[in-house]
C-alpha positions in Angstrom: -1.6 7.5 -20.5 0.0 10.6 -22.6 1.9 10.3 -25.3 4.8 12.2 -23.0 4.4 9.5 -21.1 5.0 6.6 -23.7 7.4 8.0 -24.9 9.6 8.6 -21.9 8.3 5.1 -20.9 10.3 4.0 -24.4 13.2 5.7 -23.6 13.9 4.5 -19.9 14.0 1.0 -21.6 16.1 2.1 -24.4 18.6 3.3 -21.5 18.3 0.3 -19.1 21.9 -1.0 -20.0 23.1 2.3 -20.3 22.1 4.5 -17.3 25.0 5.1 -14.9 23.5 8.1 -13.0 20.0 7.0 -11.6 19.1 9.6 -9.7 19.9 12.3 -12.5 18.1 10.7 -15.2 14.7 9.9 -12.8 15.8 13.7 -12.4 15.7 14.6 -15.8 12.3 13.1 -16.8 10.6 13.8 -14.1 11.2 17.2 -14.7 9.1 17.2 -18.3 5.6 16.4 -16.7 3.3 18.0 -14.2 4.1 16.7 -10.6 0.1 17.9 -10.1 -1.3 15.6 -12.1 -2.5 12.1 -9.9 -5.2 9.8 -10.6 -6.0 6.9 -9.5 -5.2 4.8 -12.4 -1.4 6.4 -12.3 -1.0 5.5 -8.5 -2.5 2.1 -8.2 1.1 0.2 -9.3 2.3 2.2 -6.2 2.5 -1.0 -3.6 4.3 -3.2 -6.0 6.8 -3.3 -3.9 5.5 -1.6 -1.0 4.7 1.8 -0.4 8.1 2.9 1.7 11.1 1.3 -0.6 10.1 4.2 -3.3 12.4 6.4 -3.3 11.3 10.7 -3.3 12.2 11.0 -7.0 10.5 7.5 -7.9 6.9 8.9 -5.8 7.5 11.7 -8.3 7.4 9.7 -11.1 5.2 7.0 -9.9 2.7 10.0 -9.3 2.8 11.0 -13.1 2.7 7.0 -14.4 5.8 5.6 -15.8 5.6 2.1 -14.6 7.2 1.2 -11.8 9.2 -1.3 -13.7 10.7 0.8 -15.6 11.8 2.5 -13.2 13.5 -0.3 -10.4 15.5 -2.2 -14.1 17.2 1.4 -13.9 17.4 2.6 -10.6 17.0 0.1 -8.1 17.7 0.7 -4.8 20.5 3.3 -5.1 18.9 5.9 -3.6 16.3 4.4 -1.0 18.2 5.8 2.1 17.7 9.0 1.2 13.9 8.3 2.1 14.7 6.0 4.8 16.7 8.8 6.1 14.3 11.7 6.2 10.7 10.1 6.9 8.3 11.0 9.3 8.3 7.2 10.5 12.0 7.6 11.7 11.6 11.3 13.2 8.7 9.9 16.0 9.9 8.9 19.8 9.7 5.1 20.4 6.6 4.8 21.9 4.7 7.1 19.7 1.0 5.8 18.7 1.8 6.7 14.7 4.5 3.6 15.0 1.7 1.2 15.8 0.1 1.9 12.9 3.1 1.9 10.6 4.0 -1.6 12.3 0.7 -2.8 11.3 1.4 -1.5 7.6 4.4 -3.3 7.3 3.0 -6.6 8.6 0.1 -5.9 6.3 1.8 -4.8 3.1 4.4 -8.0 3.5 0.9 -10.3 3.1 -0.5 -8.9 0.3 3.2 -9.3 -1.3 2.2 -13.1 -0.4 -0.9 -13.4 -1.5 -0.4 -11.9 -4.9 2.0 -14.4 -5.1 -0.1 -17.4 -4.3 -2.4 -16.5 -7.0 0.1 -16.5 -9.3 1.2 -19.9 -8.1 -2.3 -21.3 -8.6 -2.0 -20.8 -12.3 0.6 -23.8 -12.5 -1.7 -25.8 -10.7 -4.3 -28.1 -12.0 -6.4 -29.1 -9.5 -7.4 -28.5 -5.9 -5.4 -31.9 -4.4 -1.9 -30.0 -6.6 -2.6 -26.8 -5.1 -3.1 -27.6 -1.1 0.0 -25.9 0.2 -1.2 -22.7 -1.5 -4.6 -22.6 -0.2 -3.7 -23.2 3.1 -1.3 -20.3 3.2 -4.4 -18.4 1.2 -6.5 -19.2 4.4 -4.0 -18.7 6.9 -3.2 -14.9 5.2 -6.9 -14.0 4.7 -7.3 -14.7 8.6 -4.7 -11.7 9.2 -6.2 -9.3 6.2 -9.5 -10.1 8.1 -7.7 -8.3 11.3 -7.2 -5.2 9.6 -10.5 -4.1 11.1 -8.7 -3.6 14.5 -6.2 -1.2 12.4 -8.8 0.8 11.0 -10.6 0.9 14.0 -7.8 2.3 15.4 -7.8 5.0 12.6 -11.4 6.0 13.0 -11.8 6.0 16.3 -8.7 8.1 17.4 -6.2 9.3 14.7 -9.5 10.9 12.0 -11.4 12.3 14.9 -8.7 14.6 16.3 -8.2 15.6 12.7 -12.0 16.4 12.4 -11.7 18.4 15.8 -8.4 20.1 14.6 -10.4 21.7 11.4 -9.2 19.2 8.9 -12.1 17.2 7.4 -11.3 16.2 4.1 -8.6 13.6 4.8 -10.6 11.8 7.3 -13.8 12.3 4.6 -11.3 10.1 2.3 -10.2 7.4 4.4 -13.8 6.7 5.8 -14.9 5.9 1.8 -11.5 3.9 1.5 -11.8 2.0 4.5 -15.5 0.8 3.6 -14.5 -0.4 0.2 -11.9 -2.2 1.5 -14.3 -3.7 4.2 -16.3 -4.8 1.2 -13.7 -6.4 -0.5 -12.5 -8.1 2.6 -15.4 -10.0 3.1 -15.5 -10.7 -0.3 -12.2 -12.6 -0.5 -13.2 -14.3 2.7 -16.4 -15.6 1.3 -14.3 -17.4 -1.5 -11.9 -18.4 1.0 -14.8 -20.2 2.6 -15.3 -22.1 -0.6 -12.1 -23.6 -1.0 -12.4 -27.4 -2.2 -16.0 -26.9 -2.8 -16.4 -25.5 -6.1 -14.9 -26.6 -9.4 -10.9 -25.3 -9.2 -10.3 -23.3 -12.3 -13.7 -21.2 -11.8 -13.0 -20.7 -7.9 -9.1 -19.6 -9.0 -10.6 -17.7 -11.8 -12.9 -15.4 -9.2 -10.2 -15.8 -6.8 -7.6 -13.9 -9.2 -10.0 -11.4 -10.1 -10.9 -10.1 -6.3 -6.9 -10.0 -5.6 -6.0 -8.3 -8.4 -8.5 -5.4 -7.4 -7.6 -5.5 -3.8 -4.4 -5.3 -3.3 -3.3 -2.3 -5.3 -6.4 -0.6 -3.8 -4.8 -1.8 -0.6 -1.3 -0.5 -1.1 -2.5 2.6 -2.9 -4.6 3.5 1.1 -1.7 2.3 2.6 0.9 4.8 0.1 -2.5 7.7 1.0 -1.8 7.6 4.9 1.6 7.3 5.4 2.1 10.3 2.9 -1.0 12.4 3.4 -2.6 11.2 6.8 0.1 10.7 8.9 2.0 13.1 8.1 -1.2 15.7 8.6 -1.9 14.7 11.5 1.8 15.1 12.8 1.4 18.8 11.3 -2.0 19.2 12.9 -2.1 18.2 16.3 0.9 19.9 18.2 0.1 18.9 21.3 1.7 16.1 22.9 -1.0 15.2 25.7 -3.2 14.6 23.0 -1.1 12.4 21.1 -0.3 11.1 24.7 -4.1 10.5 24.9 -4.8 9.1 21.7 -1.5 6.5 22.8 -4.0 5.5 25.6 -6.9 5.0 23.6 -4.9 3.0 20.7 -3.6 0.9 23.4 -7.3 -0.1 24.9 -8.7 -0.8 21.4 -5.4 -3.8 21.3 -3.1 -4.7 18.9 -4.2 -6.5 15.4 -3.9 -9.5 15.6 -0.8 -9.6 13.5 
């Protein structure tokens, strides 16, 4: 992280008790750094709290780094309806295929809030007969994360191929890679799932942690990527509303996720 970065970082807690006008100050520092500037490190604290209760000028700075706890001790949620307000999400008709897959985001985003949770909850237990309620609802929830394969189905099989035909490659290039490492990581929590009770408890927690605390901020991080940068281009890009009202029809064959 910069040393700008630090040091603003220093001075949004020095302020916490003090700040009175949010939206000016997120203003005022987000004005000192480059808005350009986006790794992957610097985005991955994105889904903390789920990719749509960010307001715009918390995305800005949540682009650039400062911590996203910083941030909600001073600003909270004083300006989310400005967002709310103004998003693609809200702008579609009713019965437009993009709110199937935002539905599915929510439902999604809502477990992973849960299981990060659970993990944390396993660290007060000793043992697997303490920590039986929490395992079960780790099943129960990797059952649903298993369904996302219907919603990226749905993804790569409608919504990236019109991109592709509409001349716009590299988005759909993206999602592809991002959807096959989260396949792999999938699969990799339900394989440890699978193992519940049968290894020793503080090793299988141990993994356990580890695998969730990569997974879900890559999750949230893909699920932040679409709704700002996929969606959103496809909207842009395909003007046509038979073929949205084609792609409805396809979406719908494919099913719902299971959640």
């Amino acid at each position: 992280m910069s040393a700008i970065g630090n040091e603003q970082r220093r001075l949004l807690k020095t302020l916490q008790s003090e700040a009175k006008d949010a939206k000016n100050l997120l203003k005022l520092v987000a004005a000192s750094q480059d808005p350009e500037v986006v790794s992957r490190d610097q985005m991955e604290f994105l889904g903390v709290v789920g990719s749509r209760v960010l307001t715009p000028e918390e995305c800005e700075l949540a682009k650039q780094g400062i911590s996203i706890d910083d941030l909600r001790r001073i600003c909270g949620r004083k300006i989310e309806e400005n967002q709310r307000n103004n998003s693609l999400r809200d702008s579609l008709p009713p019965n437009h295929m993009l709110r199937i897959v935002y539905a599915e985001h929510d439902l999604l985003l809502y477990f992973l809030y849960d299981l990060m949770n659970l993990s944390a909850c396993l660290y007060k237990m000793t043992d697997w007969a303490a920590s039986i309620k929490d395992t079960k609802k780790i099943s129960h929830i990797v059952v649903h994360l298993c369904a996302m394969d219907a919603h990226q189905i749905r993804e790569e099989q409608v919504i990236l191929p019109q991109l592709v035909a509409h001349g716009c490659s590299d988005v759909p290039k993206l999602i592809f890679a991002e959807h096959k490492r989260l396949r792999r990581q999938r699969v990799e929590i339900k394989e440890l799932t699978d193992t519940i009770e049968k290894r020793d408890f503080a090793e299988w927690r141990g993994s356990f942690d580890d695998v969730i605390r990569t997974f879900v901020p890559a999750t949230r991080e893909h699920v932040y990527k679409e709704e700002h940068i996929l969606y959103p281009e496809a909207a842009k890009t395909i003007s046509d509303p038979q073929v949205w009202d084609d792609m409805k029809t396809a979406c719908d064959k494919l099913g719902l996720c299971c959640f």
